[in-house]
C-alpha positions as CSV (number, residue, x, y, z in Angstrom):
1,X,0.0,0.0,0.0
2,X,1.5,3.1,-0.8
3,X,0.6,4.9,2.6
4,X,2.9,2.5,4.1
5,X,5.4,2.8,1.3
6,X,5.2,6.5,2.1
7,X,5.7,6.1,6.0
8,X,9.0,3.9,5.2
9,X,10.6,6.4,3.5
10,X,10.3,8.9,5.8
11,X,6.6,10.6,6.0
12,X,5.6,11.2,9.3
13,X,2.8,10.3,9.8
14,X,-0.4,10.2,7.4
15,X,-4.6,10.9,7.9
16,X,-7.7,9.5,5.9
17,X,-9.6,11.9,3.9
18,X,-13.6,11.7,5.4
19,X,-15.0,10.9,1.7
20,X,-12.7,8.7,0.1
21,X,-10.5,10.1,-3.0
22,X,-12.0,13.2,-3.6
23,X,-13.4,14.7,-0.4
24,X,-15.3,17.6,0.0
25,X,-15.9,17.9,3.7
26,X,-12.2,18.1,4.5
27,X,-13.6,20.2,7.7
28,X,-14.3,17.0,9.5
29,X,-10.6,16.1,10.1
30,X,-9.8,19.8,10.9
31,X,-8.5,19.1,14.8
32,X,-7.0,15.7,13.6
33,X,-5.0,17.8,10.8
34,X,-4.0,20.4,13.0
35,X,-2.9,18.1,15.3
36,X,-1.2,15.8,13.3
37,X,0.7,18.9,11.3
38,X,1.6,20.1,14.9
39,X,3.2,16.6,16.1
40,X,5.0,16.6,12.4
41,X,6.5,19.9,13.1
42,X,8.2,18.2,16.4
43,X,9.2,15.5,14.6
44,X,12.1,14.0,14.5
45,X,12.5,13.2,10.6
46,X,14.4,9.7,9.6
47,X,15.1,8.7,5.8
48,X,14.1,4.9,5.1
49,X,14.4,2.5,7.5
50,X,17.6,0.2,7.1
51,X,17.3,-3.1,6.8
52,X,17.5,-4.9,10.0
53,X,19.9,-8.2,9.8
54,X,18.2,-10.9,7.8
55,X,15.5,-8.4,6.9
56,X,16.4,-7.7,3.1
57,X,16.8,-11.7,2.4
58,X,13.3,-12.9,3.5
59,X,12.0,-10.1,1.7
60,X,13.1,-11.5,-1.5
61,X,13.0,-14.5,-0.6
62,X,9.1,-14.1,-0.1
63,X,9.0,-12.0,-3.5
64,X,10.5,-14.8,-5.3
65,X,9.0,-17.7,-4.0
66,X,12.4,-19.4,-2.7
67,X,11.6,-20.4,0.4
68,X,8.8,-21.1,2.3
69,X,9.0,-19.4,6.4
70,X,9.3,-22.4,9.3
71,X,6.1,-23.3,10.4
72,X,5.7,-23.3,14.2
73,X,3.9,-26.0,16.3
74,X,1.4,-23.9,17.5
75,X,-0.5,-24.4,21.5
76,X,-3.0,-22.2,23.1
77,X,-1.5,-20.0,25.5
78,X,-2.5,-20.4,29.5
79,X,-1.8,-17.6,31.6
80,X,1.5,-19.2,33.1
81,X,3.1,-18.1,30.2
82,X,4.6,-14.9,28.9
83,X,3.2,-12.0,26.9
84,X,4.5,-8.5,25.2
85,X,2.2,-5.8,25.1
86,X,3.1,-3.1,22.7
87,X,1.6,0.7,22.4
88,X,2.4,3.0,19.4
89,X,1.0,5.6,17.4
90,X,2.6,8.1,15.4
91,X,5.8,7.0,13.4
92,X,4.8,3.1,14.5
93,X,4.5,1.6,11.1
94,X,8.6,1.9,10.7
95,X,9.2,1.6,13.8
96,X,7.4,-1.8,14.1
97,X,9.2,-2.9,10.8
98,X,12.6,-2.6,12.5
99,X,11.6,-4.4,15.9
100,X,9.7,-7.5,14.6
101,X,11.3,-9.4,12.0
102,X,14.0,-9.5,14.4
103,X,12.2,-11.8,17.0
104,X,12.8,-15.5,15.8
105,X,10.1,-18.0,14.3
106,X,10.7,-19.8,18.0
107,X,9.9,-17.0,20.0
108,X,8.0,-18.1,22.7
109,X,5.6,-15.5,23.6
110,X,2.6,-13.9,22.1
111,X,2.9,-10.4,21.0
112,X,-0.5,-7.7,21.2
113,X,-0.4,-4.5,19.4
114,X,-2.5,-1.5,19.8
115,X,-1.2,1.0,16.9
116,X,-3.0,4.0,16.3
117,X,-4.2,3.4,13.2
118,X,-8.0,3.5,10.9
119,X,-9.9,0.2,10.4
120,X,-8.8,1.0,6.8
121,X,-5.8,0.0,7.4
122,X,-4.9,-2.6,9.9
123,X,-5.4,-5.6,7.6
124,X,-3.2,-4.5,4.8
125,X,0.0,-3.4,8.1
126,X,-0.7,-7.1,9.4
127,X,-0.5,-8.7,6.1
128,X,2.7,-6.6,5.1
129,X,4.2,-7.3,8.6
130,X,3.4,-11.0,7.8
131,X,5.6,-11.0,5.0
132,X,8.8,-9.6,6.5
133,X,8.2,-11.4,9.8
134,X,9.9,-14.9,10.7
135,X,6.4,-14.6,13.2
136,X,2.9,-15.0,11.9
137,X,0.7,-11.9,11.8
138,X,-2.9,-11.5,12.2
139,X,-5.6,-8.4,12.2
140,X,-7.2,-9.4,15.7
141,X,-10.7,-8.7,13.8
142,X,-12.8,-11.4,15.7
143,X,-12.2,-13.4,18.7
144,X,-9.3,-16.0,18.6
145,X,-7.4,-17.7,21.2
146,X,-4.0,-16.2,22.0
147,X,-0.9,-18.5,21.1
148,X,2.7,-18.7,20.9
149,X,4.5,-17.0,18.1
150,X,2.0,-14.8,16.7
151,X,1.8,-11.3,16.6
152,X,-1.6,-9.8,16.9
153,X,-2.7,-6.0,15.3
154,X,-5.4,-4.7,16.7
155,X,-8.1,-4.3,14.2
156,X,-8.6,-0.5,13.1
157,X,-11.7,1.5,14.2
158,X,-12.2,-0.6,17.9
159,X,-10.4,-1.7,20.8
160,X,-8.4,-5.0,21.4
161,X,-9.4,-6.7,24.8
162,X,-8.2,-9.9,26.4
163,X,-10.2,-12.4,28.4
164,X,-10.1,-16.0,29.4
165,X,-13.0,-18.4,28.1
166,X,-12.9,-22.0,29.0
167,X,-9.2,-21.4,31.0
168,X,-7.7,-19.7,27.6
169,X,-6.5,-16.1,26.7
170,X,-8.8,-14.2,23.9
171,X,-8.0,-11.5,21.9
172,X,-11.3,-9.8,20.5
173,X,-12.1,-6.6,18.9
174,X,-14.6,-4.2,21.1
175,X,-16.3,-1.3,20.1
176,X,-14.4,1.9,20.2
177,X,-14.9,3.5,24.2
178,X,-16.3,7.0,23.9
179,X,-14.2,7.6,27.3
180,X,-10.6,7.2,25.5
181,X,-9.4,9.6,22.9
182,X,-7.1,7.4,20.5
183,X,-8.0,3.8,19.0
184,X,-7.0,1.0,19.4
185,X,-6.7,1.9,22.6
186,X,-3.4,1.1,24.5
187,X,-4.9,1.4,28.0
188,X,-7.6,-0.4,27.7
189,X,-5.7,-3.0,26.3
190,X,-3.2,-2.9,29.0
191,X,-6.1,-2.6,31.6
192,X,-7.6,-6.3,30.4
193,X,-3.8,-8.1,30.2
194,X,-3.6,-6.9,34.0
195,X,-7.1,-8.3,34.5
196,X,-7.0,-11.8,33.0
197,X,-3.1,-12.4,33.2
198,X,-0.1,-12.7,35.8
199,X,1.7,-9.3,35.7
200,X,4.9,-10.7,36.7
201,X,5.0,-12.4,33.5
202,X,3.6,-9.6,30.8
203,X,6.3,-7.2,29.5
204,X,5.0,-4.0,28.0
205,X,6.7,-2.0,25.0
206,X,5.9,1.5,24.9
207,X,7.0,2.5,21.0
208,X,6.8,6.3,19.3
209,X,3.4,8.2,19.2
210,X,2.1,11.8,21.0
211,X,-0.2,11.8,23.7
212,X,0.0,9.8,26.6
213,X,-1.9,6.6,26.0
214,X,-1.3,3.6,27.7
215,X,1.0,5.2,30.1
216,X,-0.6,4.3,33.1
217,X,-1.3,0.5,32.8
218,X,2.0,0.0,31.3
219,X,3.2,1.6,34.6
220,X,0.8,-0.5,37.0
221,X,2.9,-3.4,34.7
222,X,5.6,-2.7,36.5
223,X,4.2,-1.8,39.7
224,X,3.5,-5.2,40.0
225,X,6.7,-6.8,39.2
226,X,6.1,-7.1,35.6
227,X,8.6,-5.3,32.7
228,X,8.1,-2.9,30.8
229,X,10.6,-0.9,28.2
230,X,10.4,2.9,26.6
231,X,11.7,3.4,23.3
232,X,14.4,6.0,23.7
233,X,14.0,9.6,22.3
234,X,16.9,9.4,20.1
235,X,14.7,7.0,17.9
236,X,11.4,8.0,18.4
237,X,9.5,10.2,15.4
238,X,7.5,11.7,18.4
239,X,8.8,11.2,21.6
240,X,5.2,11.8,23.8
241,X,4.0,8.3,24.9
242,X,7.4,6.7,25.8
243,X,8.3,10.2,27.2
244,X,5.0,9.8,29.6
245,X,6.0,6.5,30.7
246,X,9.3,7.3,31.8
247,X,8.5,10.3,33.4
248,X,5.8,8.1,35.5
249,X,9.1,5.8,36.5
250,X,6.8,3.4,34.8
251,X,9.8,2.3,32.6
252,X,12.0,-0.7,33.6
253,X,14.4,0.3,30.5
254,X,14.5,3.1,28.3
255,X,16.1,1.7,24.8
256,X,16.6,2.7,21.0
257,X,14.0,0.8,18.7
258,X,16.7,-0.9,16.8
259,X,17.8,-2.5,20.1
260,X,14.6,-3.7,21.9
261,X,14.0,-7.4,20.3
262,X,17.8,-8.3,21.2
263,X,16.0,-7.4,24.7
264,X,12.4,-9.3,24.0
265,X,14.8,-12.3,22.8
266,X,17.1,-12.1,26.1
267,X,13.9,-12.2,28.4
268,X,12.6,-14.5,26.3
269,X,15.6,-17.0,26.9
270,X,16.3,-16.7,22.7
């Protein structure tokens, strides 16, 4: 899609027109605009994101049909076991690109990610994601039990929740709640993972965006002994969220984006 084409190398950050290609009622995304011009203009601007290490190979491989991505034995998750909870927003696309293809086919733990980001689009980031990832990728768009080695995108448009049906974890899409200001929602998200799971065992990742969602669960994470890690300001496009976090202490580590899946793996025991 060429919106994500466009994020990759180097827009910051990009906004759906209310009527499709040619929109007369532009006035319905004035505040959006004007906030999203305002966040650009604090921006810090980055050229095309390099290729992490292994990153250029699979992608041709996957283009020219060379090899075919290790298939994982695949187990519903019970809440004994780990889980990464990521929040992101503005310059997430790219920065998302860099952090998971470098987490292994064998990594052990689920991964759930709220990004910012219109129903419109969440399919076609999961399906791209899928195809540079050694994980599989999914648009959480109906309910499905949470399991090893997959990555889940919130769909677009609602909230992800988790809860437990019949002693599993369930990811499932939820209408958008009128008392939260972005979607998908990282706080609500983080709110049910406290809820339904061990916090000792979740790690939350708080990536690039402005605003200050999520900032509070993701610090009750680590309030009770759960981790939790802040992307660093000299790699975040915006550095608001992660900025919130830390200044909450609600940050275990504070790390450049390039750097946090050598972490995830570590914790991880890859």
């Amino acid at each position: 899609m060429a919106t994500f084409e466009a994020l990759n190398l180097g827009a910051v950050d990009y906004i759906v027109k209310p009527d499709g290609t040619i929109s007369l009622t532009i006035d319905k995304i004035t505040d959006e605009l004007v906030g999203k011009v305002r966040a650009a203009a604090r921006a810090r601007i980055k050229g095309k994101t390099p290729p992490v290490k292994g990153l250029a190979q699979r992608m041709r491989d996957d283009r020219e049909k060379i090899t075919v991505r290790p298939v994982v034995a695949r187990r519903s998750i019970s809440i004994e076991e780990g889980l990464v909870v990521v929040g992101v927003s503005t310059g997430g696309p790219r920065t998302l690109e860099t952090i998971l293809p470098q987490l292994p086919a064998d990594f052990p733990w689920p991964v759930l990610v709220a990004q910012h980001m219109p129903a419109a689009f969440t399919k076609s980031f999961a399906d791209r994601l899928s195809r540079i990832c050694a994980l599989r990728v999914v648009e959480a768009s109906s309910p499905m039990p949470v399991e090893p080695g997959t990555v889940y995108i919130a769909k677009g448009g609602a909230d992800m929740m988790v809860t437990q049906r019949a002693g599993k974890l369930i990811v499932l899409p939820k209408p958008e709640s009128s008392q939260h200001l972005w979607h998908p929602s990282v706080e609500l998200l983080g709110r049910s993972v406290l809820e339904h799971c061990d916090p000792t065992l979740v790690t939350g990742v708080m990536l690039t965006g402005m605003g200050h969602d999520g900032a509070d669960a993701f610090t009750e994470i680590k309030q009770r002994g759960g981790r939790t890690i802040a992307e660093s300001e000299e790699s975040c496009v915006v550095f608001g969220m992660p900025k919130e976090l830390i200044e909450k202490r609600g940050a275990s580590l504070v790390l450049p984006a390039e750097r946090i899946a050598a972490q995830l793996n570590v914790w991880a025991g890859r």
